[in-house]
C-alpha positions in Angstrom: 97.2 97.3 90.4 93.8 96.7 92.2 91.0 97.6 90.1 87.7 99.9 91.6 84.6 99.7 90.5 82.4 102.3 90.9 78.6 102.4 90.1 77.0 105.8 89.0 73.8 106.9 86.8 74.7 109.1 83.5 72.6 112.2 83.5 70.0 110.8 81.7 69.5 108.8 84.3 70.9 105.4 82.8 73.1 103.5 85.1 76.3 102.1 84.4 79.7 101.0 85.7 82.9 102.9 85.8 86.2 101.3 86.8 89.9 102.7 87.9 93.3 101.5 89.2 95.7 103.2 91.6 96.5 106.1 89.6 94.8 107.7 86.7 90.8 108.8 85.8 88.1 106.9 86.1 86.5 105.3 82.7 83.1 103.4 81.6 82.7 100.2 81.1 81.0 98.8 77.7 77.8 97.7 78.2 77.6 97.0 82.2 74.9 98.3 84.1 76.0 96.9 87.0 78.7 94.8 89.0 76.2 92.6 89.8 75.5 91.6 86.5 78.9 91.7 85.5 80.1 89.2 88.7 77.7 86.8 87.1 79.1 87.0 84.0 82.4 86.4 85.4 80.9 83.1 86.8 79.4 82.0 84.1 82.9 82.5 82.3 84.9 81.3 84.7 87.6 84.4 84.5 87.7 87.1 87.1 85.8 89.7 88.2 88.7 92.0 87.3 90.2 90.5 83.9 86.4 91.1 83.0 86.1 94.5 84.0 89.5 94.9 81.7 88.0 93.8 78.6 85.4 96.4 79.1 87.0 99.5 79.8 86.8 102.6 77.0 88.7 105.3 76.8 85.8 107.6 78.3 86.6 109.2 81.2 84.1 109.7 84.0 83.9 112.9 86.3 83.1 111.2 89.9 83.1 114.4 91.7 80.6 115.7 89.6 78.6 112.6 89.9 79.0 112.0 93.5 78.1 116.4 93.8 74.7 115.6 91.5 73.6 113.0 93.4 74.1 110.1 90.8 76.9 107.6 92.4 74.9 104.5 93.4 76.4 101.7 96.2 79.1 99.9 94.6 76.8 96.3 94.6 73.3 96.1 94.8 70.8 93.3 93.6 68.1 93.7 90.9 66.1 92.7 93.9 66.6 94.3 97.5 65.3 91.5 99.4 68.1 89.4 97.9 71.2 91.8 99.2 71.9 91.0 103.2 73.4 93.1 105.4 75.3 91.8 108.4 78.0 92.2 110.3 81.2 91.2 113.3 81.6 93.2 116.2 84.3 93.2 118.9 86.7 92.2 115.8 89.5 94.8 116.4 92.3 95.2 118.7 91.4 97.6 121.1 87.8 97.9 120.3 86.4 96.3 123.6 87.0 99.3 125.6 84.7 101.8 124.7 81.7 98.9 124.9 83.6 97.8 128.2 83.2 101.3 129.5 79.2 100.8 128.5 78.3 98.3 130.1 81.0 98.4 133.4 79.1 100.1 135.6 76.1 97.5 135.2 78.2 94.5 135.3 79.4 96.0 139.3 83.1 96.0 137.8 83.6 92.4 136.8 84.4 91.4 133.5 81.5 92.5 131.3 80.3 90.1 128.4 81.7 92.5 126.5 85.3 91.9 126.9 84.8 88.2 127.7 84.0 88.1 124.1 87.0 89.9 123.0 89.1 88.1 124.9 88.1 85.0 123.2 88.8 86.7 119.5 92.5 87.1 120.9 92.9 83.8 122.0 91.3 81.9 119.2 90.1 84.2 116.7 92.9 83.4 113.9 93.2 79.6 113.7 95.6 77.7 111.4 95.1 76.2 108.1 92.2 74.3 108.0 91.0 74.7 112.0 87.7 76.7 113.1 88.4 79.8 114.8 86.3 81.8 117.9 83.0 82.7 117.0 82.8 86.3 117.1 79.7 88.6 118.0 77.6 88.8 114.7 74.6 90.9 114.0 72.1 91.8 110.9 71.5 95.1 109.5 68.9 94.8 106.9 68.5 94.8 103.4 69.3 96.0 100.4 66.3 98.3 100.9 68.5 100.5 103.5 71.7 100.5 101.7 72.7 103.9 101.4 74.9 105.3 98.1 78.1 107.6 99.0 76.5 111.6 99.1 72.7 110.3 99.9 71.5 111.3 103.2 71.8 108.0 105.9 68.5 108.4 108.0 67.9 107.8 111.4 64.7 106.3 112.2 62.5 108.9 114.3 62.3 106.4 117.2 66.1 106.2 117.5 68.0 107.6 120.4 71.0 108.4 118.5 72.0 108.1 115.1 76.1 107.2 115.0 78.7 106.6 112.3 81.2 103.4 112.5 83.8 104.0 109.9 84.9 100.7 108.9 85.4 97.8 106.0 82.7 95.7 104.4 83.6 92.7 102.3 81.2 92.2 99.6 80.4 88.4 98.5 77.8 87.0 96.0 76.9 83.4 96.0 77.4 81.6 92.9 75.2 78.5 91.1 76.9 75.8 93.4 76.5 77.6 96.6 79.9 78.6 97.7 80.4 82.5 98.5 82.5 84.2 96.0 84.2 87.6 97.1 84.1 90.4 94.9 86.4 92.7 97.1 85.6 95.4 99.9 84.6 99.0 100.4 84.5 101.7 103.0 81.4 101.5 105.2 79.9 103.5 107.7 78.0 101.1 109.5 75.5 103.5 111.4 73.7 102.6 114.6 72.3 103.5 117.9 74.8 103.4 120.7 72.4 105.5 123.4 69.8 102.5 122.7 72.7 99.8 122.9 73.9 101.6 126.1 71.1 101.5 127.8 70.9 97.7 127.5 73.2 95.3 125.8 70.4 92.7 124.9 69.4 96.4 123.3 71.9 95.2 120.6 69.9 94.0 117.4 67.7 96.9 117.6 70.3 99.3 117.8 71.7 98.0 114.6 68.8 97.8 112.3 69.5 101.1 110.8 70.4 102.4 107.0 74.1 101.5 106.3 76.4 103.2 103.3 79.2 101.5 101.2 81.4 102.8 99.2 81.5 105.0 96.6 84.2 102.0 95.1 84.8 98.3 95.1 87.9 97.4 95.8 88.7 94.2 94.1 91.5 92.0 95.3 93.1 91.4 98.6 92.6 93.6 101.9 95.6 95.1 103.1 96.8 93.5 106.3 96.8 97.5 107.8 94.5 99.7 106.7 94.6 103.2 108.2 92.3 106.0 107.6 90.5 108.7 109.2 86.9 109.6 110.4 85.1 113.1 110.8 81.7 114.7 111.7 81.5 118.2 110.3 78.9 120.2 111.3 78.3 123.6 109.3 81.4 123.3 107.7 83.7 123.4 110.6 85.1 119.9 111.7 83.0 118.8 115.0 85.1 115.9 115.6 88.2 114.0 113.9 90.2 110.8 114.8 92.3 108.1 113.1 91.1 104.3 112.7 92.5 100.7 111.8 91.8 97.8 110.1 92.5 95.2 108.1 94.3 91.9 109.7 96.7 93.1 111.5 94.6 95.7 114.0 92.4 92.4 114.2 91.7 89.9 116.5 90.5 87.5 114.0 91.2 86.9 110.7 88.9 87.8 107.8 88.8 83.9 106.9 87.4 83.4 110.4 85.0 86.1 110.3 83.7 84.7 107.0 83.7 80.8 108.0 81.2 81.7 111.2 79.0 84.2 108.9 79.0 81.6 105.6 78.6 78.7 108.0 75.0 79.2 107.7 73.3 77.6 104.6 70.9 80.3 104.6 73.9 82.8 103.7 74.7 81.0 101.1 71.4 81.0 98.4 72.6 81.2 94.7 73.0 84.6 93.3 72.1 86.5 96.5 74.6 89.1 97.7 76.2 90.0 100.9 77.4 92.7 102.6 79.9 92.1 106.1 80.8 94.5 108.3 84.4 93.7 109.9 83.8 96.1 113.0 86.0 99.0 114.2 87.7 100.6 117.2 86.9 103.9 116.5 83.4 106.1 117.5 82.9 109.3 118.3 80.6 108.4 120.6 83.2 107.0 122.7 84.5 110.5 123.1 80.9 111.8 124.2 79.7 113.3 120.4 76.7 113.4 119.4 75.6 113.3 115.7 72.5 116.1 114.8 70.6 116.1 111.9 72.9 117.8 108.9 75.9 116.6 110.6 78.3 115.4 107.7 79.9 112.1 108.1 83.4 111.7 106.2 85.8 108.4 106.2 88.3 107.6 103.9 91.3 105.3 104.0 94.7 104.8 101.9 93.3 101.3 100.0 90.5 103.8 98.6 90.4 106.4 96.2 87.3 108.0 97.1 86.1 109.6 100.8 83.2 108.3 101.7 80.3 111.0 102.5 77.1 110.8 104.1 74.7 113.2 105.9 72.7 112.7 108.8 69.0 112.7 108.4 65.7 111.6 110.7 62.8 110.2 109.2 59.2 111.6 109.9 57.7 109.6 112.6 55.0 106.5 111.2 51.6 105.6 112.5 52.2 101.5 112.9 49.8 99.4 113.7 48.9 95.9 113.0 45.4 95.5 112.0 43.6 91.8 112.0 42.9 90.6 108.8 
Protein backbone atom coordinates (compact mmCIF):
# COMPACT_ATOMS: atom_id res chain seq x y z
CA UNK A 1 0.00 0.00 0.00
CA UNK A 2 1.26 3.54 -0.94
CA UNK A 3 2.60 5.37 1.85
CA UNK A 4 1.62 9.42 2.66
CA UNK A 5 3.63 11.57 4.15
CA UNK A 6 2.34 14.32 5.79
CA UNK A 7 4.28 17.35 7.38
CA UNK A 8 2.72 19.12 10.47
CA UNK A 9 4.09 21.30 13.58
CA UNK A 10 3.35 19.61 17.21
CA UNK A 11 1.80 22.21 19.44
CA UNK A 12 4.75 23.39 20.75
CA UNK A 13 5.51 24.37 17.64
CA UNK A 14 8.23 21.73 16.67
CA UNK A 15 7.89 20.27 13.27
CA UNK A 16 7.79 16.86 12.31
CA UNK A 17 6.66 14.17 9.90
CA UNK A 18 3.77 11.96 10.08
CA UNK A 19 3.15 9.07 7.63
CA UNK A 20 -0.07 6.65 6.71
CA UNK A 21 -1.12 3.92 4.21
CA UNK A 22 -4.54 3.36 2.63
CA UNK A 23 -6.37 2.55 5.62
CA UNK A 24 -5.72 3.16 9.22
CA UNK A 25 -4.43 6.60 11.50
CA UNK A 26 -1.85 8.54 10.78
CA UNK A 27 1.50 8.10 13.06
CA UNK A 28 5.02 10.05 13.69
CA UNK A 29 7.95 9.44 12.46
CA UNK A 30 11.23 9.10 14.87
CA UNK A 31 13.23 11.75 14.57
CA UNK A 32 12.26 13.46 11.02
CA UNK A 33 11.66 16.99 10.85
CA UNK A 34 11.05 16.89 7.54
CA UNK A 35 10.69 14.90 4.08
CA UNK A 36 13.20 16.78 2.87
CA UNK A 37 15.69 15.80 5.10
CA UNK A 38 14.52 12.40 5.16
CA UNK A 39 14.69 12.11 0.97
CA UNK A 40 18.37 12.83 1.49
CA UNK A 41 18.80 10.37 3.79
CA UNK A 42 17.30 7.98 1.55
CA UNK A 43 20.01 9.00 -1.02
CA UNK A 44 22.64 8.91 0.89
CA UNK A 45 21.41 5.21 1.78
CA UNK A 46 20.57 4.19 -1.22
CA UNK A 47 17.04 2.57 -0.06
CA UNK A 48 13.68 4.29 -0.69
CA UNK A 49 12.00 7.08 0.27
CA UNK A 50 9.26 4.73 1.60
CA UNK A 51 11.17 1.58 3.15
CA UNK A 52 12.78 4.64 5.14
CA UNK A 53 9.82 6.23 6.23
CA UNK A 54 8.95 2.44 7.49
CA UNK A 55 11.72 2.14 9.75
CA UNK A 56 10.61 5.28 11.34
CA UNK A 57 7.14 4.95 12.14
CA UNK A 58 5.93 4.71 16.07
CA UNK A 59 3.02 3.72 17.30
CA UNK A 60 1.87 7.41 18.04
CA UNK A 61 -0.99 8.30 16.40
CA UNK A 62 -1.52 11.88 14.98
CA UNK A 63 -4.87 13.84 14.98
CA UNK A 64 -4.67 15.58 11.25
CA UNK A 65 -7.95 17.23 11.61
CA UNK A 66 -7.01 18.83 14.55
CA UNK A 67 -3.86 19.87 13.07
CA UNK A 68 -5.04 20.92 9.81
CA UNK A 69 -8.23 22.95 12.15
CA UNK A 70 -5.16 24.68 14.32
CA UNK A 71 -3.41 25.80 11.63
CA UNK A 72 -0.24 23.51 12.07
CA UNK A 73 -0.10 21.18 8.75
CA UNK A 74 2.84 22.51 6.70
CA UNK A 75 3.23 21.63 2.63
CA UNK A 76 4.18 18.15 2.27
CA UNK A 77 8.03 19.24 0.81
CA UNK A 78 9.65 22.35 1.33
CA UNK A 79 13.46 23.30 1.37
CA UNK A 80 15.44 24.54 4.41
CA UNK A 81 15.84 27.33 1.90
CA UNK A 82 12.88 28.86 -0.17
CA UNK A 83 14.89 30.06 -2.97
CA UNK A 84 15.98 26.50 -3.54
CA UNK A 85 12.20 24.95 -4.04
CA UNK A 86 10.86 25.81 -7.83
CA UNK A 87 7.62 26.01 -8.84
CA UNK A 88 6.60 25.28 -12.35
CA UNK A 89 4.29 23.81 -14.35
CA UNK A 90 2.39 22.14 -18.00
CA UNK A 91 -0.56 23.51 -19.37
CA UNK A 92 -2.87 22.31 -22.12
CA UNK A 93 -1.85 18.65 -20.74
CA UNK A 94 -5.35 17.10 -20.52
CA UNK A 95 -7.90 15.75 -22.79
CA UNK A 96 -10.44 18.16 -23.18
CA UNK A 97 -8.70 21.06 -21.57
CA UNK A 98 -8.26 23.24 -24.76
CA UNK A 99 -11.69 24.37 -24.86
CA UNK A 100 -12.27 26.57 -22.22
CA UNK A 101 -8.71 28.57 -23.28
CA UNK A 102 -10.14 28.04 -26.98
CA UNK A 103 -13.25 29.85 -25.96
CA UNK A 104 -10.71 32.76 -24.56
CA UNK A 105 -8.94 33.58 -26.96
CA UNK A 106 -11.57 32.68 -30.18
CA UNK A 107 -13.00 35.66 -30.66
CA UNK A 108 -9.42 37.41 -31.05
CA UNK A 109 -8.03 34.87 -33.18
CA UNK A 110 -11.40 35.90 -35.85
CA UNK A 111 -12.37 32.09 -35.59
CA UNK A 112 -9.37 30.32 -36.84
CA UNK A 113 -7.49 27.90 -34.94
CA UNK A 114 -6.23 29.79 -31.85
CA UNK A 115 -2.59 29.00 -30.59
CA UNK A 116 -4.27 27.56 -28.06
CA UNK A 117 -5.56 24.48 -29.57
CA UNK A 118 -2.74 24.29 -32.06
CA UNK A 119 -0.77 23.44 -29.03
CA UNK A 120 -3.06 20.79 -27.88
CA UNK A 121 -3.33 19.37 -30.89
CA UNK A 122 0.23 18.74 -31.01
CA UNK A 123 0.09 16.97 -27.26
CA UNK A 124 -2.36 14.44 -28.98
CA UNK A 125 -0.37 13.73 -31.78
CA UNK A 126 2.98 13.42 -30.25
CA UNK A 127 2.72 14.04 -26.62
CA UNK A 128 3.28 10.18 -25.45
CA UNK A 129 6.26 8.89 -27.42
CA UNK A 130 7.64 5.31 -27.25
CA UNK A 131 10.47 4.01 -25.26
CA UNK A 132 13.31 5.95 -25.55
CA UNK A 133 11.84 8.81 -28.23
CA UNK A 134 11.23 12.62 -27.29
CA UNK A 135 7.73 13.62 -27.13
CA UNK A 136 5.81 17.20 -28.07
CA UNK A 137 6.87 19.91 -26.02
CA UNK A 138 4.07 21.01 -24.15
CA UNK A 139 3.17 24.72 -22.86
CA UNK A 140 5.35 25.17 -19.64
CA UNK A 141 5.25 28.10 -17.19
CA UNK A 142 6.97 29.08 -13.63
CA UNK A 143 5.14 29.91 -10.60
CA UNK A 144 7.63 30.93 -8.04
CA UNK A 145 9.24 29.86 -5.16
CA UNK A 146 9.18 28.16 -2.21
CA UNK A 147 8.45 31.58 -0.66
CA UNK A 148 4.60 31.31 -2.11
CA UNK A 149 3.97 27.77 -1.43
CA UNK A 150 0.96 27.65 0.52
CA UNK A 151 0.19 24.71 3.38
CA UNK A 152 -3.39 22.86 3.18
CA UNK A 153 -5.86 25.33 5.66
CA UNK A 154 -3.57 28.64 5.23
CA UNK A 155 -5.18 31.33 3.27
CA UNK A 156 -3.79 31.39 -0.66
CA UNK A 157 -3.57 35.22 -1.40
CA UNK A 158 -4.20 37.07 -4.39
CA UNK A 159 -1.96 39.85 -5.05
CA UNK A 160 -3.96 43.24 -4.81
CA UNK A 161 -3.03 43.99 -8.48
CA UNK A 162 -4.65 40.77 -9.69
CA UNK A 163 -7.87 40.76 -11.69
CA UNK A 164 -8.98 37.54 -10.43
CA UNK A 165 -7.79 35.13 -8.15
CA UNK A 166 -8.80 31.34 -9.44
CA UNK A 167 -8.37 27.77 -8.24
CA UNK A 168 -6.98 24.84 -10.74
CA UNK A 169 -7.56 21.64 -8.89
CA UNK A 170 -4.94 19.39 -10.13
CA UNK A 171 -1.71 17.00 -9.52
CA UNK A 172 1.86 18.19 -8.76
CA UNK A 173 4.69 15.71 -8.95
CA UNK A 174 7.26 16.51 -6.47
CA UNK A 175 11.14 15.72 -7.44
CA UNK A 176 14.44 16.57 -5.59
CA UNK A 177 17.66 16.52 -7.35
CA UNK A 178 20.17 14.23 -6.00
CA UNK A 179 24.36 14.68 -5.68
CA UNK A 180 24.88 13.47 -9.45
CA UNK A 181 22.28 15.59 -10.89
CA UNK A 182 19.47 13.32 -11.99
CA UNK A 183 15.83 14.29 -10.64
CA UNK A 184 14.64 11.77 -8.24
CA UNK A 185 10.69 11.73 -7.63
CA UNK A 186 9.37 11.51 -4.29
CA UNK A 187 5.70 11.07 -5.39
CA UNK A 188 2.72 13.65 -5.92
CA UNK A 189 0.05 15.64 -4.16
CA UNK A 190 -3.12 17.53 -4.73
CA UNK A 191 -2.52 21.11 -5.96
CA UNK A 192 -4.52 23.98 -6.54
CA UNK A 193 -2.47 25.80 -8.79
CA UNK A 194 -4.08 29.32 -8.44
CA UNK A 195 -3.89 32.01 -11.09
CA UNK A 196 -5.39 34.90 -12.94
CA UNK A 197 -7.58 33.86 -15.80
CA UNK A 198 -9.32 37.69 -16.29
CA UNK A 199 -5.54 38.86 -16.78
CA UNK A 200 -4.70 35.73 -19.05
CA UNK A 201 -7.97 36.55 -20.99
CA UNK A 202 -7.33 39.63 -21.70
CA UNK A 203 -4.10 38.74 -23.52
CA UNK A 204 -2.54 35.44 -23.99
CA UNK A 205 1.11 36.79 -24.01
CA UNK A 206 -0.66 37.90 -20.47
CA UNK A 207 0.24 34.28 -19.52
CA UNK A 208 3.42 34.39 -17.11
CA UNK A 209 2.03 37.05 -15.19
CA UNK A 210 -1.12 35.49 -14.65
CA UNK A 211 0.64 32.64 -13.12
CA UNK A 212 2.96 34.08 -10.69
CA UNK A 213 0.75 33.70 -7.87
CA UNK A 214 0.86 31.64 -4.28
CA UNK A 215 0.20 27.90 -5.07
CA UNK A 216 -0.88 25.05 -2.33
CA UNK A 217 0.11 21.34 -2.23
CA UNK A 218 -1.07 18.88 -0.36
CA UNK A 219 -1.77 18.27 2.93
CA UNK A 220 0.04 14.47 1.83
CA UNK A 221 2.68 13.05 -0.33
CA UNK A 222 1.80 10.39 -2.10
CA UNK A 223 4.73 8.16 -2.69
CA UNK A 224 4.73 5.70 -5.45
CA UNK A 225 3.19 5.57 -8.83
CA UNK A 226 0.26 7.99 -10.20
CA UNK A 227 -2.79 6.24 -11.04
CA UNK A 228 -3.37 6.11 -14.71
CA UNK A 229 -7.18 7.88 -13.79
CA UNK A 230 -7.44 9.86 -11.17
CA UNK A 231 -10.89 11.32 -10.47
CA UNK A 232 -11.90 13.79 -8.00
CA UNK A 233 -13.91 16.79 -7.34
CA UNK A 234 -13.51 20.61 -6.99
CA UNK A 235 -15.73 23.29 -4.98
CA UNK A 236 -15.94 26.96 -4.03
CA UNK A 237 -17.98 27.39 -0.92
CA UNK A 238 -18.87 30.64 -0.01
CA UNK A 239 -20.51 31.19 3.58
CA UNK A 240 -20.98 27.78 3.99
CA UNK A 241 -23.25 27.04 1.11
CA UNK A 242 -21.49 25.32 -1.99
CA UNK A 243 -21.11 28.32 -4.77
CA UNK A 244 -19.93 25.95 -7.29
CA UNK A 245 -19.06 22.15 -7.72
CA UNK A 246 -17.77 19.96 -10.56
CA UNK A 247 -15.84 16.68 -11.18
CA UNK A 248 -12.12 16.64 -12.71
CA UNK A 249 -9.45 14.10 -14.28
CA UNK A 250 -6.16 13.23 -14.26
CA UNK A 251 -3.55 11.02 -14.28
CA UNK A 252 -2.41 9.37 -17.81
CA UNK A 253 -5.16 8.34 -19.09
CA UNK A 254 -7.35 11.89 -19.20
CA UNK A 255 -3.81 13.05 -20.66
CA UNK A 256 -2.43 14.03 -23.72
CA UNK A 257 1.00 13.42 -22.76
CA UNK A 258 2.56 11.23 -20.53
CA UNK A 259 4.05 12.25 -17.27
CA UNK A 260 7.55 10.89 -18.60
CA UNK A 261 7.08 13.45 -21.38
CA UNK A 262 6.08 16.19 -19.34
CA UNK A 263 9.16 15.58 -17.10
CA UNK A 264 11.85 15.01 -20.00
CA UNK A 265 10.86 18.72 -21.51
CA UNK A 266 10.79 20.36 -17.80
CA UNK A 267 14.28 18.30 -16.54
CA UNK A 268 15.77 18.89 -19.94
CA UNK A 269 17.05 22.04 -18.63
CA UNK A 270 20.36 21.79 -16.62
CA UNK A 271 19.29 24.56 -14.57
CA UNK A 272 16.24 22.19 -13.21
CA UNK A 273 18.48 19.95 -12.31
CA UNK A 274 21.04 21.67 -9.28
CA UNK A 275 21.83 19.06 -6.51
CA UNK A 276 19.62 19.04 -3.60
CA UNK A 277 17.17 21.68 -4.96
CA UNK A 278 13.52 20.67 -5.07
CA UNK A 279 10.72 20.89 -7.55
CA UNK A 280 7.35 21.20 -7.67
CA UNK A 281 5.23 20.37 -11.40
CA UNK A 282 2.06 21.15 -12.09
CA UNK A 283 0.43 18.53 -14.60
CA UNK A 284 -2.53 20.97 -15.73
CA UNK A 285 -6.22 20.28 -15.60
CA UNK A 286 -9.52 20.50 -17.50
CA UNK A 287 -11.57 21.81 -14.99
CA UNK A 288 -12.16 25.76 -13.74
CA UNK A 289 -14.82 27.38 -12.53
CA UNK A 290 -14.08 30.13 -14.38
CA UNK A 291 -14.96 28.39 -17.44
CA UNK A 292 -18.47 28.34 -16.08
CA UNK A 293 -18.43 32.31 -15.47
CA UNK A 294 -17.50 32.03 -11.36
CA UNK A 295 -15.87 34.32 -9.73
CA UNK A 296 -13.73 33.64 -6.64
CA UNK A 297 -14.21 36.68 -3.63
CA UNK A 298 -12.21 37.03 -0.86
CA UNK A 299 -13.32 34.22 1.98
CA UNK A 300 -14.39 32.02 -0.71
CA UNK A 301 -13.34 28.43 0.37
CA UNK A 302 -11.54 26.35 -2.06
CA UNK A 303 -11.95 22.44 -1.61
CA UNK A 304 -10.41 19.46 -3.95
CA UNK A 305 -9.90 16.12 -3.13
CA UNK A 306 -9.42 12.92 -5.16
CA UNK A 307 -9.58 9.03 -4.55
CA UNK A 308 -5.48 8.49 -4.62
CA UNK A 309 -5.60 11.00 -1.50
CA UNK A 310 -6.70 10.76 1.89
CA UNK A 311 -6.94 14.21 2.82
CA UNK A 312 -9.22 17.23 0.98
CA UNK A 313 -7.26 19.82 0.23
CA UNK A 314 -8.55 23.31 1.67
CA UNK A 315 -7.63 26.71 1.05
CA UNK A 316 -9.27 30.21 1.46
CA UNK A 317 -9.14 33.04 -0.69
CA UNK A 318 -7.37 36.13 0.55
CA UNK A 319 -5.98 39.62 -1.17
CA UNK A 320 -3.01 41.23 -0.07
CA UNK A 321 -2.78 45.01 0.93
CA UNK A 322 -1.69 46.89 -1.95
CA UNK A 323 2.55 47.92 -1.88
CA UNK A 324 4.24 51.14 -2.62
CA UNK A 325 7.06 49.70 -5.31
CA UNK A 326 9.50 51.63 -6.50
CA UNK A 327 12.99 51.24 -7.71
CA UNK A 328 15.24 53.75 -6.30
CA UNK A 329 19.00 54.35 -7.85
CA UNK A 330 21.49 53.23 -5.76
Amino acid sequence: MPLRLIQYRLEAGDRTVAAMADVGPARRLAGVDSVYALALEALAAGTSLSALAETRATGEVVDLEAAEAERRLLPPIDHPDPAHLKMTGTGLTHLGSAEGRDRMHKAAAAGAETDSMRMFRMGLEGGRPGPGQVGAQPEWFYKGDGSTLTAAGRPLVSPAFALDGGEEPEIAGIYVIDDSGAPRRLGFALANEFSDHVTERGNYLWLAHSKLRAASVGPELRLGALPDDVRGVSRIVRDGTTLWEKPFLSGEANMSHSLANLEHHHFKYGLFRQPRDVHVHFYGTATLSFADDVRARAGDRFEIEAEPFRMTLRNTLAIAAPENMRVKDL
